[in-house]
C-alpha positions as CSV (number, residue, x, y, z in Angstrom):
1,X,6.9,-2.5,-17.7
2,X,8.8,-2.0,-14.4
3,X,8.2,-4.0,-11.0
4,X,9.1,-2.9,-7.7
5,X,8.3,-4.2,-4.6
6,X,7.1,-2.3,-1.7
7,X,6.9,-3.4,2.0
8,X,4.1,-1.9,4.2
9,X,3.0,-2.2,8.0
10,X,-0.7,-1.7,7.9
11,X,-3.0,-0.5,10.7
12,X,-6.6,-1.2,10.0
13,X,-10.1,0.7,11.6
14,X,-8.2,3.8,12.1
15,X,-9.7,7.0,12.1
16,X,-8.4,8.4,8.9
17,X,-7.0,6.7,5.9
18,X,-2.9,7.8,5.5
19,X,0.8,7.6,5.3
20,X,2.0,7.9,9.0
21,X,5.9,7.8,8.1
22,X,8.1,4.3,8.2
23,X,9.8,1.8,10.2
24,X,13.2,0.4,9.3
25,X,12.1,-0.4,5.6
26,X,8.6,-0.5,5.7
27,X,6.2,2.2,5.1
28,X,3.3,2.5,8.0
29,X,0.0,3.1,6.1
30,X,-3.3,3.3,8.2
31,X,-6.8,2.6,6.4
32,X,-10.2,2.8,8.1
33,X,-11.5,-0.7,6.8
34,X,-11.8,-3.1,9.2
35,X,-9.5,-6.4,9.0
36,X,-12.5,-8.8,7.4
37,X,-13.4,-10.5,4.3
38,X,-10.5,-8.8,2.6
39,X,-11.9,-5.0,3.3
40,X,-8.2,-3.5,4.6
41,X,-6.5,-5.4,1.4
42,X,-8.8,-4.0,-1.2
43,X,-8.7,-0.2,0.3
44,X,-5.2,-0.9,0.9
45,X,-4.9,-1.7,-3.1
46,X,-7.3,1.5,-3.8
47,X,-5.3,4.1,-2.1
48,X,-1.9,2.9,-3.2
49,X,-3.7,3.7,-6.4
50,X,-4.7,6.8,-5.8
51,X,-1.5,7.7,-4.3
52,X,0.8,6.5,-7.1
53,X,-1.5,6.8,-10.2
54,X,-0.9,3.2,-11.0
55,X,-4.4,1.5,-11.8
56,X,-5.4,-0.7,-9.3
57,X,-4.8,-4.3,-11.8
58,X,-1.3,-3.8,-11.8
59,X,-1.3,-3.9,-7.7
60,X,-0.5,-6.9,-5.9
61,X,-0.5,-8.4,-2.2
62,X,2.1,-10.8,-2.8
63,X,3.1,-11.1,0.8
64,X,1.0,-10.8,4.0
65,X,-2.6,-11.2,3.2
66,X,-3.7,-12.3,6.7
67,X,-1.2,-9.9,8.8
68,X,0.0,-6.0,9.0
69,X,3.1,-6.9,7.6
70,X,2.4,-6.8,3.9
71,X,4.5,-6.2,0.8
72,X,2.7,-5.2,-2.5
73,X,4.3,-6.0,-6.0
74,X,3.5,-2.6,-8.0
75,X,4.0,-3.2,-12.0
76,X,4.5,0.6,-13.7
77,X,5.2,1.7,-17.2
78,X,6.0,5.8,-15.1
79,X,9.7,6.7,-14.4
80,X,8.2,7.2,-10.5
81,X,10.1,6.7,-7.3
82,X,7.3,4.8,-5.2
83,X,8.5,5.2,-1.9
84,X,9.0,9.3,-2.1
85,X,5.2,9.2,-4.0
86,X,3.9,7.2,-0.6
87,X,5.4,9.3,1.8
88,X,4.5,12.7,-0.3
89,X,1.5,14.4,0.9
């Protein structure tokens, strides 16, 4: 099992769920969930799921809970480049 780390800049209650580019090393993903009770984290989880094809269990929040600045530990058995399957449409 592989683990990489990836680090995000989240915008939550957008209009549409997405991959808007990056930022120095961070990927900018925007999610319509509102910022409460741990709704952006667990659509941020889901569609970094979908995205990838990694089930959501092996996806992790291991920085960032409480701010847009987040970085996710992804665990992977694929031969994938994460970053190029984020910012792929």
């Amino acid at each position: 099992m592989k683990t990489e780390n990836v680090k995000l800049i989240i915008t939550p209650n957008s209009a549409v769920s997405g991959v808007y580019g990056t930022y120095k090393d961070r990927i900018k993903i925007k999610l319509n969930s509102i910022p409460e009770k741990g709704r952006a984290n667990k659509e941020l989880i889901k569609f970094i799921s979908n995205k990838t094809g990694v089930p959501r269990k092996n996806i992790k929040i291991i920085a960032g809970e409480k701010s847009i600045y987040k970085e996710i530990s992804i665990n992977h058995d694929k031969d994938l480049d994460l970053t190029s399957k984020l910012l792929s449409d």
